[in-house]
C-alpha positions in Angstrom: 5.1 66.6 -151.8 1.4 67.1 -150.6 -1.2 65.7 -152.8 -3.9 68.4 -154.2 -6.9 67.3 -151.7 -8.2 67.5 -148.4 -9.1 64.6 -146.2 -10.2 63.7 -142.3 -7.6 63.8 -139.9 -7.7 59.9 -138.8 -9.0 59.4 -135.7 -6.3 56.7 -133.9 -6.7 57.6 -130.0 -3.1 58.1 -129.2 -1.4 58.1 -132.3 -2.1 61.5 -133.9 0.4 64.1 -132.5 0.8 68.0 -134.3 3.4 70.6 -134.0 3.7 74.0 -135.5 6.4 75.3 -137.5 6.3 79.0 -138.8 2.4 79.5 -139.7 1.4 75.8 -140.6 0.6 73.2 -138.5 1.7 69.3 -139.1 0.0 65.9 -138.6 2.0 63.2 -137.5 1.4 59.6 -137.2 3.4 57.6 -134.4 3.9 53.8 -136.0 6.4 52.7 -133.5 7.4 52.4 -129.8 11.1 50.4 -128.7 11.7 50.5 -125.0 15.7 50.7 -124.4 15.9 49.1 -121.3 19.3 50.1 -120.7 18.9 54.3 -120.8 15.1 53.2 -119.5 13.7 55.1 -122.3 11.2 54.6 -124.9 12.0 55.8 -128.2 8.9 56.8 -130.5 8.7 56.6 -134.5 6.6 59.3 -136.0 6.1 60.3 -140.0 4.8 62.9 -141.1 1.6 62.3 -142.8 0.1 66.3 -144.0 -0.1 69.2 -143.6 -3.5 71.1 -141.5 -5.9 73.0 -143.2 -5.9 76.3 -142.4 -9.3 76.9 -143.4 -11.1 73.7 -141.1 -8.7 72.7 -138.9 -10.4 68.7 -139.0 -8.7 68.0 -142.3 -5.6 68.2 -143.8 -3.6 68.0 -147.2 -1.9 64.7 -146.7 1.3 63.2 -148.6 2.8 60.5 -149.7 3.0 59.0 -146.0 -0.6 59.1 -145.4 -0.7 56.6 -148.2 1.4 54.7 -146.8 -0.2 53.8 -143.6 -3.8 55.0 -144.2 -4.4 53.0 -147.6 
């Protein structure tokens, strides 16, 4: 559920990835690396943490996740 306010998109260099689905855009927050040594691979954790403005695309409606690791 998105909260009813708009906010910065954080600024962490690396960390901040989008993708688009249908008409909206998503912010995503990457908390996580592992490295799996065996399938040399590296498996990245991401949550979702709002949803882009449409009207300026430097902020966003965030959610309950950008709560989370943006207190």
């Amino acid at each position: 559920m998105y909260l009813d306010f708009l906010v910065k998109i954080p600024e962490a260099a690396g960390k901040i990835t989008y993708r688009k689905r249908d008409d909206s855009c998503y912010v995503y927050y990457e908390y996580d690396r592992i490295y799996d040594p065996t399938r040399k691979f590296t498996n990245v954790k991401r949550a979702m943490i709002g949803k882009q403005s449409k009207a300026d695309h430097l902020m966003m409606q965030p959610n309950q996740n950008y709560l989370k690791f943006f207190p």
